[in-house]
N, CA and C of each residue as an Amber inpcrd file, in Angstrom:
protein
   558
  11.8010000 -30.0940000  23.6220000  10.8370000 -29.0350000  23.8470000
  11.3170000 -27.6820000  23.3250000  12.6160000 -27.1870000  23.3760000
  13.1590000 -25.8800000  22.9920000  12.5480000 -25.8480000  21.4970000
  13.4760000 -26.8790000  20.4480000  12.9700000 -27.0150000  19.6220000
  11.9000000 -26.5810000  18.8640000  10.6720000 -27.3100000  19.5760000
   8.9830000 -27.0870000  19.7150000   8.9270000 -25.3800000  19.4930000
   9.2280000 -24.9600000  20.2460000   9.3350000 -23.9280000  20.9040000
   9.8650000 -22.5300000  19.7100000  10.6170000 -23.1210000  19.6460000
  11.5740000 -22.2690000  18.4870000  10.8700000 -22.3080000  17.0840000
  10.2960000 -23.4160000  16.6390000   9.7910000 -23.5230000  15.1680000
   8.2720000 -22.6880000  15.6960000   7.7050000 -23.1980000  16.5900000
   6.5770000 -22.2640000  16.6050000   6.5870000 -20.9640000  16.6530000
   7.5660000 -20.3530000  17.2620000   7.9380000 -18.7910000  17.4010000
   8.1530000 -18.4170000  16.1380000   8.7580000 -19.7100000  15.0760000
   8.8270000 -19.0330000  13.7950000   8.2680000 -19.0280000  12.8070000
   7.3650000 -20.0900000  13.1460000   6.2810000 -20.2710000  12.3910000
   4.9690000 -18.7170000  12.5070000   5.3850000 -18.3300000  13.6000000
   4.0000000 -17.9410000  13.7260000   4.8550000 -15.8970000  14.0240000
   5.8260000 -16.2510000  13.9570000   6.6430000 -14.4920000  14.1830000
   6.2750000 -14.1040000  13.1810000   5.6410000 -12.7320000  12.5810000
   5.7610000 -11.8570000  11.6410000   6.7950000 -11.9310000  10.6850000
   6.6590000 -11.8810000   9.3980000   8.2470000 -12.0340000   8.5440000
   8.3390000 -10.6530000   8.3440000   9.2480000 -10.2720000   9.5050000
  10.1830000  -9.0800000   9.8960000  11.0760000  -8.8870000   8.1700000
  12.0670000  -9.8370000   7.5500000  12.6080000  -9.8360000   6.9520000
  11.7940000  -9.6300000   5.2870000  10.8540000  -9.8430000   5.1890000
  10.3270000 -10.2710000   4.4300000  10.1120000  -8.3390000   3.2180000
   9.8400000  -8.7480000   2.3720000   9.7870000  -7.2330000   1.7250000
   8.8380000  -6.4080000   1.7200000   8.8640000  -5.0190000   1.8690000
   7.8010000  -4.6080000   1.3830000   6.7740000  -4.4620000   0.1300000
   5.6820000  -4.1590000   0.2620000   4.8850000  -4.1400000  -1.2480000
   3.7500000  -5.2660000  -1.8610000   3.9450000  -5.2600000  -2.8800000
   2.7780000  -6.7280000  -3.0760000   3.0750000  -7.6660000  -3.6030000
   2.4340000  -8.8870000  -3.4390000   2.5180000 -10.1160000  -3.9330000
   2.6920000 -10.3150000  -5.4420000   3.9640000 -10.6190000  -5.9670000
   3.3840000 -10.5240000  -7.1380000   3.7740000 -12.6030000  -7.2520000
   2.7470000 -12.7700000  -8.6620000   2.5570000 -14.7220000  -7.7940000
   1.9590000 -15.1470000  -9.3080000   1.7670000 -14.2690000 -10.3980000
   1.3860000 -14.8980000 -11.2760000   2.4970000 -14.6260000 -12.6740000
   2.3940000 -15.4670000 -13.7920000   2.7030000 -14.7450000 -14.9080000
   2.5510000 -13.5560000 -15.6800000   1.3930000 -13.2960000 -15.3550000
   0.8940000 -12.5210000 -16.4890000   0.3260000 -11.5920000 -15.3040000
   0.0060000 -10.3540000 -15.6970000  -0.9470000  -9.4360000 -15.4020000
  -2.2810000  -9.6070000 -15.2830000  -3.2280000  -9.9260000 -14.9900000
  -4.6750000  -9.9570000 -14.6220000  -5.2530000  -8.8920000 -13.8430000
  -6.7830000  -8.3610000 -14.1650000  -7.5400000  -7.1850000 -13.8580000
  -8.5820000  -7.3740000 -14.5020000  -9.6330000  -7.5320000 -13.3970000
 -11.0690000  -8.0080000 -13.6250000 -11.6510000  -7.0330000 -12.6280000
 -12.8020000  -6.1570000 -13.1160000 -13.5100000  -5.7490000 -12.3850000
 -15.3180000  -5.1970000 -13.1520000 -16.1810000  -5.9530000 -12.3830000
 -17.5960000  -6.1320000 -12.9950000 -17.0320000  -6.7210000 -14.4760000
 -17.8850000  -6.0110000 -15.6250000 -17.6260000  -6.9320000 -17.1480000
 -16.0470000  -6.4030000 -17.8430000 -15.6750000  -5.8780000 -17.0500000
 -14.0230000  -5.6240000 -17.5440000 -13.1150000  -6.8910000 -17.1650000
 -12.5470000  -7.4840000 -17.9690000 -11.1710000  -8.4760000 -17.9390000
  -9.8600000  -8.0780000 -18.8820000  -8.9300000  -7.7140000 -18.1470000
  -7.4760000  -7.6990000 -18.8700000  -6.2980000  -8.5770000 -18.4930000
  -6.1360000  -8.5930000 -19.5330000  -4.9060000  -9.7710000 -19.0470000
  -3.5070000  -9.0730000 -20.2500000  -2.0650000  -9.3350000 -19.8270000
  -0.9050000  -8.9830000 -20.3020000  -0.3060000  -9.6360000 -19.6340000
   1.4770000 -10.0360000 -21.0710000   2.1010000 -10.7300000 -20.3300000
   3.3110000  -9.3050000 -20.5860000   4.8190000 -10.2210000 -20.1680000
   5.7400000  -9.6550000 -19.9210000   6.6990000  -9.6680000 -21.4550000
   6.6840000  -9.2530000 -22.3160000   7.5060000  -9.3630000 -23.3230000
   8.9730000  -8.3290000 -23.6370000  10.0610000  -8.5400000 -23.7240000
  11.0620000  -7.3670000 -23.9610000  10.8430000  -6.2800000 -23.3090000
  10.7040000  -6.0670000 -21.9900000  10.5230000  -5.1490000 -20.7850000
   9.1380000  -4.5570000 -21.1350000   8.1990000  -5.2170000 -21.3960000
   6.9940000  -4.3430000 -21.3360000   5.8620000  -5.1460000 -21.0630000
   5.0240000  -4.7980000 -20.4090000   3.9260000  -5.3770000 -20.3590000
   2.6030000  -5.2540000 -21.6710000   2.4250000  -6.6160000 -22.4000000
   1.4440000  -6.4680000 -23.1480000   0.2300000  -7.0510000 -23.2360000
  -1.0420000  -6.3440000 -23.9330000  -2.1260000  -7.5540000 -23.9070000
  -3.0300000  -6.2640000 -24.5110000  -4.7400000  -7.1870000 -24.1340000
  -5.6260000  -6.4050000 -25.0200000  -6.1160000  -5.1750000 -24.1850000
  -5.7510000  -3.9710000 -24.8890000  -5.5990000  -2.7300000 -23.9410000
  -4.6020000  -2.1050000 -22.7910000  -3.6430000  -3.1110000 -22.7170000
  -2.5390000  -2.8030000 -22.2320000  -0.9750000  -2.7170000 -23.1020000
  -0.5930000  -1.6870000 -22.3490000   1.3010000  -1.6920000 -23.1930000
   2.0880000  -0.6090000 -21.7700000   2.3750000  -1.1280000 -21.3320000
   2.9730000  -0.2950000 -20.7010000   5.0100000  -0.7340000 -19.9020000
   5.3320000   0.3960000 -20.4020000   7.0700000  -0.0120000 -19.7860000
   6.9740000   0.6560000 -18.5920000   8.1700000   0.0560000 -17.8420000
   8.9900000   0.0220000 -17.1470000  10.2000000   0.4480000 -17.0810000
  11.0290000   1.7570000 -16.8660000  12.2640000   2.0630000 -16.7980000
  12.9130000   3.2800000 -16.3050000  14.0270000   2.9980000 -15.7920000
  14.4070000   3.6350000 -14.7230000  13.4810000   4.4630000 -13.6590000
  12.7790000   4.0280000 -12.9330000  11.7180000   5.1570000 -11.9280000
  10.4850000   5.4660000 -12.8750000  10.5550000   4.7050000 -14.0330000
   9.4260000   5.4910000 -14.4930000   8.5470000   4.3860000 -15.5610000
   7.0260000   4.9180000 -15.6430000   5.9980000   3.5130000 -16.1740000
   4.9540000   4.5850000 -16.9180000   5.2360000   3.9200000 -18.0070000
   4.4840000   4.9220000 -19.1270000   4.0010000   3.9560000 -20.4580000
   3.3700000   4.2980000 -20.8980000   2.4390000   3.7050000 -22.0450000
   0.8160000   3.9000000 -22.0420000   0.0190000   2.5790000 -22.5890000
  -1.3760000   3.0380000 -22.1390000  -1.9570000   2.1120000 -21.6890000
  -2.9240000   2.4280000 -20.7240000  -3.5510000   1.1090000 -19.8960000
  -5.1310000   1.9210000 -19.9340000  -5.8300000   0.8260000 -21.0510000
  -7.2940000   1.2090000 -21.4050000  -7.4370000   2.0610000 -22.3460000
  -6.8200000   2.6610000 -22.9760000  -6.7660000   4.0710000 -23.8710000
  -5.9940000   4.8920000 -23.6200000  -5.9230000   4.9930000 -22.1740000
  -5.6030000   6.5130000 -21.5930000  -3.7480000   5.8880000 -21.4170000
  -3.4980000   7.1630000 -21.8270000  -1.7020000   7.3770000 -21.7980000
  -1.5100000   6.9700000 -20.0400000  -0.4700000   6.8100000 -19.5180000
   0.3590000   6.7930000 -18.6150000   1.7540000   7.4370000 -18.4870000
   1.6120000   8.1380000 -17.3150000   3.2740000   8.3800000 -17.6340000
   4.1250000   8.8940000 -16.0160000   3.8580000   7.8310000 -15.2760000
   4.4570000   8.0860000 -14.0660000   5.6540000   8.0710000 -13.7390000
   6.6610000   9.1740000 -12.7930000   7.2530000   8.9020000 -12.2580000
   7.5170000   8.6300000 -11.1660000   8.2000000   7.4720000 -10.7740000
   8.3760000   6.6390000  -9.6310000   9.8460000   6.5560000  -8.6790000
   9.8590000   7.5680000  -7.9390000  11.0370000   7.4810000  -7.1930000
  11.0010000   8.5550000  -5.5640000  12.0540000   8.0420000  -4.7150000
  12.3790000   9.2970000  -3.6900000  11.3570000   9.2270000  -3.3200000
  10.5940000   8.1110000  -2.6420000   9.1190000   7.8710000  -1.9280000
   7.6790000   8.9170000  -2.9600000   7.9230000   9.1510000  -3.7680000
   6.4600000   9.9020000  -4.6520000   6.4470000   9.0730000  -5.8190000
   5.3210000   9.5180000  -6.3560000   4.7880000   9.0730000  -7.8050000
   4.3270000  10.2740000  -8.1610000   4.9680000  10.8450000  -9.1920000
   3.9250000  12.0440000 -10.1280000   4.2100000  11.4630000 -11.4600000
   3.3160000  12.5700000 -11.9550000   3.2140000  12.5510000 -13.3780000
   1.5820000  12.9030000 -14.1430000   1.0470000  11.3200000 -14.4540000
  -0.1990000  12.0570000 -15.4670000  -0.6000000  10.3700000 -15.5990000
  -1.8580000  10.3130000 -15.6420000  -2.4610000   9.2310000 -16.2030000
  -3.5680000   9.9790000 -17.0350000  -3.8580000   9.8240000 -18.1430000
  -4.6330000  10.3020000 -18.7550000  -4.3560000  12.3580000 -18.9940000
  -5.3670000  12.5140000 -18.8540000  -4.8140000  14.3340000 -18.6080000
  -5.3270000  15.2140000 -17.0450000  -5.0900000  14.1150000 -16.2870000
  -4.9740000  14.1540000 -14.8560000  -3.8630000  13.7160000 -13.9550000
  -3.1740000  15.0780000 -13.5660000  -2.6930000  15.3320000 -12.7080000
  -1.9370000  13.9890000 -11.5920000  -0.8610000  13.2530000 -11.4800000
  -0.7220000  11.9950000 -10.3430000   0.2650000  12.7460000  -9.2130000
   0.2520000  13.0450000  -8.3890000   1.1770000  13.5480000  -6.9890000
   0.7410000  12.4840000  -5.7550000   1.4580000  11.4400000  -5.5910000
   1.4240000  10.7560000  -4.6890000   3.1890000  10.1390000  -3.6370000
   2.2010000  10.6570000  -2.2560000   4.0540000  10.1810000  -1.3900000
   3.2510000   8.7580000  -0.9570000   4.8740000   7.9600000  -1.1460000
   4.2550000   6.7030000  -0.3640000   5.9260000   6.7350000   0.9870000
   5.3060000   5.6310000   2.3030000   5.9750000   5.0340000   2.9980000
   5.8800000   3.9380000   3.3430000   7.2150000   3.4750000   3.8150000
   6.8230000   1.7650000   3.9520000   6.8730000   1.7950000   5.8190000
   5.4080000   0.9140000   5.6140000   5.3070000   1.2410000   7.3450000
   4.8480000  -0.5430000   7.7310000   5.8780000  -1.2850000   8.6730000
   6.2360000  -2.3740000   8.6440000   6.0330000  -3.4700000   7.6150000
   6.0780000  -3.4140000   6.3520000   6.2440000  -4.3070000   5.3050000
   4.9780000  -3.8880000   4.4660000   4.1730000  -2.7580000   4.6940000
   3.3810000  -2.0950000   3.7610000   2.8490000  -1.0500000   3.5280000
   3.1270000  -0.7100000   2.0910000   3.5710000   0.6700000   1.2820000
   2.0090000   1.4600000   1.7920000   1.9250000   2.5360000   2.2370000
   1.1850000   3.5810000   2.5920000   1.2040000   4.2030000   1.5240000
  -0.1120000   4.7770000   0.8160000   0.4500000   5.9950000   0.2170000
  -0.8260000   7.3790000   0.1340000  -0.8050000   7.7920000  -0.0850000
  -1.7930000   9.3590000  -0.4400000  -1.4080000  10.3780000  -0.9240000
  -2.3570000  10.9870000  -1.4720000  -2.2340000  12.1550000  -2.5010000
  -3.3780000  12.5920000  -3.1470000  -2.6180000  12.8580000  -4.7870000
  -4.1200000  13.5870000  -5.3160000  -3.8070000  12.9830000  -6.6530000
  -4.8710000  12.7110000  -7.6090000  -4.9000000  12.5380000  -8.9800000
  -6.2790000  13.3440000  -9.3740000  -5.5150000  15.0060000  -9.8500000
  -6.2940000  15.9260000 -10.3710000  -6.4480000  16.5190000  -9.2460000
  -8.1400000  16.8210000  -9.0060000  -8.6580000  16.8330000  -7.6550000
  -8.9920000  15.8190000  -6.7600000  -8.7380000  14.3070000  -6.9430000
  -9.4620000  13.6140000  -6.6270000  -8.1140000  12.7260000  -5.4390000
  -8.9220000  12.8990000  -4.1080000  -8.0250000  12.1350000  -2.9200000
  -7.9020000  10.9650000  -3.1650000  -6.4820000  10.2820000  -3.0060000
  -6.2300000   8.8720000  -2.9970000  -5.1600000   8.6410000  -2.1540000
  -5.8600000   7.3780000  -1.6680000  -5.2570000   6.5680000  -0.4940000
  -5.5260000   5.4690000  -0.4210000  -4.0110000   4.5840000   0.4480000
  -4.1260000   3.1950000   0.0900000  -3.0970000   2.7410000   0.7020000
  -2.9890000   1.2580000   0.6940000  -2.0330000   0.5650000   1.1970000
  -2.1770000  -0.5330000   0.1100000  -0.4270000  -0.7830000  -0.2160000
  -0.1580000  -1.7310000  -1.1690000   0.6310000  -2.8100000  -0.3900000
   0.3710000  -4.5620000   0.4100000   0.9840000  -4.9670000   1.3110000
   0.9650000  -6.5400000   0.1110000   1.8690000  -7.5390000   1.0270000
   2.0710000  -9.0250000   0.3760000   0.2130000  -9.6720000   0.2580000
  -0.6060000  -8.8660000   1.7000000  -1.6690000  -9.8910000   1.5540000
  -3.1200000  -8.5840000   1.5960000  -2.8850000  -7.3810000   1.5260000
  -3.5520000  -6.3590000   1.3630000  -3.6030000  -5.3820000   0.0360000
  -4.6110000  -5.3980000  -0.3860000  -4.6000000  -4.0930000  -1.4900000
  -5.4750000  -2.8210000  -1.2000000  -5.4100000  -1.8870000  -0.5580000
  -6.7470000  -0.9570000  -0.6800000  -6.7180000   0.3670000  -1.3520000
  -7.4440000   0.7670000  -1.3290000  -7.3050000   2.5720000  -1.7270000
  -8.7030000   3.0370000  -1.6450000  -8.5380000   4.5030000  -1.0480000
  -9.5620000   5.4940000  -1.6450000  -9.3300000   6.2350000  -2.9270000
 -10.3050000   6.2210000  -3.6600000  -9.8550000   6.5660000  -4.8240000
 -11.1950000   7.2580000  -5.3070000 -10.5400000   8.6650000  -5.1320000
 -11.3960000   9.5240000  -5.4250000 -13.1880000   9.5480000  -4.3880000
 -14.7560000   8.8030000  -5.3710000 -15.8060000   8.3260000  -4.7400000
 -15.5220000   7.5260000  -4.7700000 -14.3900000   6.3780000  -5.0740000
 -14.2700000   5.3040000  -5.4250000 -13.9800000   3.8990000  -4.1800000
 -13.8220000   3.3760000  -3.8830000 -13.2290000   2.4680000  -2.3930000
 -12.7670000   0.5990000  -3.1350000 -11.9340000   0.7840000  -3.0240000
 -11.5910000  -0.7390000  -3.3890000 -10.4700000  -1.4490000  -1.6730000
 -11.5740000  -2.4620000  -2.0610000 -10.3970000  -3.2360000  -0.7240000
 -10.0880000  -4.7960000  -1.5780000  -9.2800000  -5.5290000  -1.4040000
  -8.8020000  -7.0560000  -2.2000000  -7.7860000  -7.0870000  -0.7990000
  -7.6890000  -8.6650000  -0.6640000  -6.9650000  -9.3680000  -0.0040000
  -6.1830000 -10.7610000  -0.9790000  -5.6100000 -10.8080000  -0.3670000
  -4.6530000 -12.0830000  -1.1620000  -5.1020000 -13.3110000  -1.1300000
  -5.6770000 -14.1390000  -2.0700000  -6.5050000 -15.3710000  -2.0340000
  -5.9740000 -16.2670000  -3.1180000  -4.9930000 -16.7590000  -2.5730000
  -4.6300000 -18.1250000  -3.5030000  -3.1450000 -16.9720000  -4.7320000
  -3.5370000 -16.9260000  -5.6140000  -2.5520000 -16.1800000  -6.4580000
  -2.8130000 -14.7870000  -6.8740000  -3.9910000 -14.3130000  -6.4020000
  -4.3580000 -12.8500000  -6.9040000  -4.9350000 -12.2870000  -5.5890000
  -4.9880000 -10.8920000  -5.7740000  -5.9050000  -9.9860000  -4.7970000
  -7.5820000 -10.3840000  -5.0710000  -8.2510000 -10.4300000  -4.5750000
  -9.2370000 -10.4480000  -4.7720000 -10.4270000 -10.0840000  -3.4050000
 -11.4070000  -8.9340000  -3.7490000 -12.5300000  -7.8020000  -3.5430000
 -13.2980000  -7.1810000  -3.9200000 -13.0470000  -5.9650000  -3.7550000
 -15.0070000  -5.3340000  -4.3480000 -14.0670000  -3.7880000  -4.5220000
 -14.7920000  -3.6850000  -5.4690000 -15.0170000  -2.0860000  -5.9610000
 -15.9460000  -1.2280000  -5.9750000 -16.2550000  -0.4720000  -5.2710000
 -17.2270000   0.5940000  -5.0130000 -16.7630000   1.7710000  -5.5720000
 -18.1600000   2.2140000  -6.3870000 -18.0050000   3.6930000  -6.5950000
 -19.2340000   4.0140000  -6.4580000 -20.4970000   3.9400000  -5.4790000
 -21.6860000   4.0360000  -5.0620000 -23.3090000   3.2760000  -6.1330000
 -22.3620000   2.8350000  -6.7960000 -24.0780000   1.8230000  -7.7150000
 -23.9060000   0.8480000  -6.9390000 -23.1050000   0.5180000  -5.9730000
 -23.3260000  -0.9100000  -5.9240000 -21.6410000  -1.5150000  -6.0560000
 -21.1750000  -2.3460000  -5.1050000 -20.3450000  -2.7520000  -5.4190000
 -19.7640000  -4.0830000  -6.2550000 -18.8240000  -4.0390000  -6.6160000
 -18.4370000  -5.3490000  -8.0050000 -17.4830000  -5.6530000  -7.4420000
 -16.8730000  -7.1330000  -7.8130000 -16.2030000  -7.6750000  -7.5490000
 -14.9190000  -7.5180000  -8.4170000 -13.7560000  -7.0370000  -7.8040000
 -12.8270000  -7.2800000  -8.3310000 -11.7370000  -7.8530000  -8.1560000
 -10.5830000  -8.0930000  -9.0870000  -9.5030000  -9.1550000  -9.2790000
  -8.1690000  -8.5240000  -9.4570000  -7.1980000  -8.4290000  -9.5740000
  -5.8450000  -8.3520000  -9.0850000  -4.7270000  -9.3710000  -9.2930000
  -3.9840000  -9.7290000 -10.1680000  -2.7840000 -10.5240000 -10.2100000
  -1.5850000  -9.7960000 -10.8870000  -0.7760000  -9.8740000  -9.9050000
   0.3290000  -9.0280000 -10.2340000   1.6440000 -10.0580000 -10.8370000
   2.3220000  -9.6810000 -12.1190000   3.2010000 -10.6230000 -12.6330000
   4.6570000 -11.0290000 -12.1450000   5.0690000 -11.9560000 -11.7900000
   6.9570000 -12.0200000 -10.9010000   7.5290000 -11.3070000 -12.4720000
   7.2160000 -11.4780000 -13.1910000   8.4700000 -10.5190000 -13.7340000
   8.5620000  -9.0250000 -13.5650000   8.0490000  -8.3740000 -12.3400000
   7.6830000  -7.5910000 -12.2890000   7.8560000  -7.3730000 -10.6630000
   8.4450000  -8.5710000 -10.0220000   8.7950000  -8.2850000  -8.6670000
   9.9450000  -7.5610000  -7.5020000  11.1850000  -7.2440000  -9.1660000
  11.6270000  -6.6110000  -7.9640000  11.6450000  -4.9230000  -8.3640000
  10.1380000  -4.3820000  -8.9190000   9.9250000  -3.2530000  -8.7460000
  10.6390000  -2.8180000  -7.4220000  10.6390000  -1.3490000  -7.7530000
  10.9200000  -0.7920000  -6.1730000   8.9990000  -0.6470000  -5.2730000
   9.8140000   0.5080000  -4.3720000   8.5510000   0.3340000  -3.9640000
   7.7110000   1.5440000  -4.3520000   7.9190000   2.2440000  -4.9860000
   7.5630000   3.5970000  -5.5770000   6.9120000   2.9390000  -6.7270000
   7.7230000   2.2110000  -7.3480000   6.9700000   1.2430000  -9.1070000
   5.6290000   0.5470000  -8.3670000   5.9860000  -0.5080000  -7.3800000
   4.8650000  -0.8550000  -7.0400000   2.9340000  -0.0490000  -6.5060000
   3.2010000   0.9140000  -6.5280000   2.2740000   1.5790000  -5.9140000
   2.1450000   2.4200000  -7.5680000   2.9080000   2.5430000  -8.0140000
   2.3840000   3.7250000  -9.2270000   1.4060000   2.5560000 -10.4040000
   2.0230000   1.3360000 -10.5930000   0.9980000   0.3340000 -11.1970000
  -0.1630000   0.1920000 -10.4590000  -0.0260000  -0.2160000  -9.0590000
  -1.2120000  -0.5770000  -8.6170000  -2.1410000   0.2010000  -8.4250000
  -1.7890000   1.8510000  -8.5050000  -2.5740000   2.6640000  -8.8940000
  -2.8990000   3.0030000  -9.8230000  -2.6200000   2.8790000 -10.7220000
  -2.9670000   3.0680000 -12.3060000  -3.9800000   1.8050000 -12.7550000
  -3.7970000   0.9030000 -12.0750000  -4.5160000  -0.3680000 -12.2750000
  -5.8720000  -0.3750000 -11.4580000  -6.1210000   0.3010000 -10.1730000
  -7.2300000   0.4250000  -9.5600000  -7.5000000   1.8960000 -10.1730000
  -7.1920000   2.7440000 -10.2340000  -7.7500000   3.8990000 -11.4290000
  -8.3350000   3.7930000 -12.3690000  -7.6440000   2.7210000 -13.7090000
  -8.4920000   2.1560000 -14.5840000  -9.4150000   1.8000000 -14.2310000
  -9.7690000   0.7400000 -13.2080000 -10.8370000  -0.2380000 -12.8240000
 -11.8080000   0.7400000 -12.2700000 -11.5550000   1.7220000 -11.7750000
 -12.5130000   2.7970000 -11.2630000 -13.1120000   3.5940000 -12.3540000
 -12.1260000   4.3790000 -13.3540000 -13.0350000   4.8570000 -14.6710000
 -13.8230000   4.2730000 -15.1060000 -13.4990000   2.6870000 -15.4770000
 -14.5070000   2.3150000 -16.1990000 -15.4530000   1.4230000 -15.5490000
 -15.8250000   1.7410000 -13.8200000 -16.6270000   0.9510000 -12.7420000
 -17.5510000   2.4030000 -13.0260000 -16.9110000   3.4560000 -13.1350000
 -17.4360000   5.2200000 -12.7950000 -18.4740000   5.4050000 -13.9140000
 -17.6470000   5.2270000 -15.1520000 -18.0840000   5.4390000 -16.3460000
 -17.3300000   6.9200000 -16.8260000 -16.6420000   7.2820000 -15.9640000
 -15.9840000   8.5930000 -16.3560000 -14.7960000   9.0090000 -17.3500000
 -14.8250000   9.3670000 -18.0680000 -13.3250000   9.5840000 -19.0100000
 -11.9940000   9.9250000 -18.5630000 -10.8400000   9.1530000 -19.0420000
  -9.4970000   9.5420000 -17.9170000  -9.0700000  10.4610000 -18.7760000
């Protein structure tokens, strides 16, 4: 009976140990939202594909994702920098195994939580929520026409971002998906 007892407690305890941030569970990069699909893989530290290029290095993720430049820095719980020719100032914390974060890109409020089985943010008029379903995030994107369905797969070569990297992609990645859900220029 202890036994019993013990595997169920651990079966079913919170993974205390477990990391903060998000799932990452696929090869490649994936990002689908309404008639937008991107996909990139991982080549010589960079992520590539059609409309994507973006590195990775030391604290910092820069290239272009959709057109628009990138150029975040990622460290010491913030993300600044610039996506496009707007403004990125974001603090994140890790609050029991998922990354909090808020701020501003330009004028525009953003907030969110980046977790193993949660994705959300306010973003800007924008609202995206995804949950973890099988190998990707997957939810809806709102920016008031109506909401669309969107998609989320984050690549393991790409997992042991910190947790500052993790939140500056996944914002740059629901940003994109919002410009071009918005129709607005980054």
């Amino acid at each position: 009976m202890p036994r019993r007892f013990a595997l169920a407690v651990l079966l079913l305890a919170p993974a205390a140990a477990s990391r903060a941030g998000a799932s990452f569970t696929e090869t490649d990069l994936y990002l689908q939202a309404g008639g937008l699909q991107v996909s990139a893989v991982e080549l010589a530290g960079e992520l590539r594909g059609d409309g994507v290029r973006l590195r990775r290095t030391g604290g910092r993720l820069s290239g272009d994702l959709l057109g628009t430049a990138v150029d975040l820095r990622a460290q010491a719980g913030r993300v600044t920098g610039t996506f496009g020719d707007q403004a990125v100032e974001l603090r994140i914390t890790d609050s029991s195994g998922a990354l909090a974060y808020d701020g501003l890109v330009e004028d525009q409020r953003v907030s969110g939580i980046v977790s193993p089985m949660i994705v959300s943010g306010a973003l800007g008029t924008c609202t995206a929520t995804l949950g973890l379903i099988g190998r990707a995030y997957q939810g809806m994107l709102d920016c008031g026409a109506g909401p669309r369905q969107l998609t989320l797969a984050l690549p393991t070569a790409l997992s042991d971002a910190t947790n500052e990297e993790q939140v500056a992609l996944v914002v740059a990645l629901l940003w994109a998906a919002r410009e071009q859900a918005a129709g607005t220029p980054t």
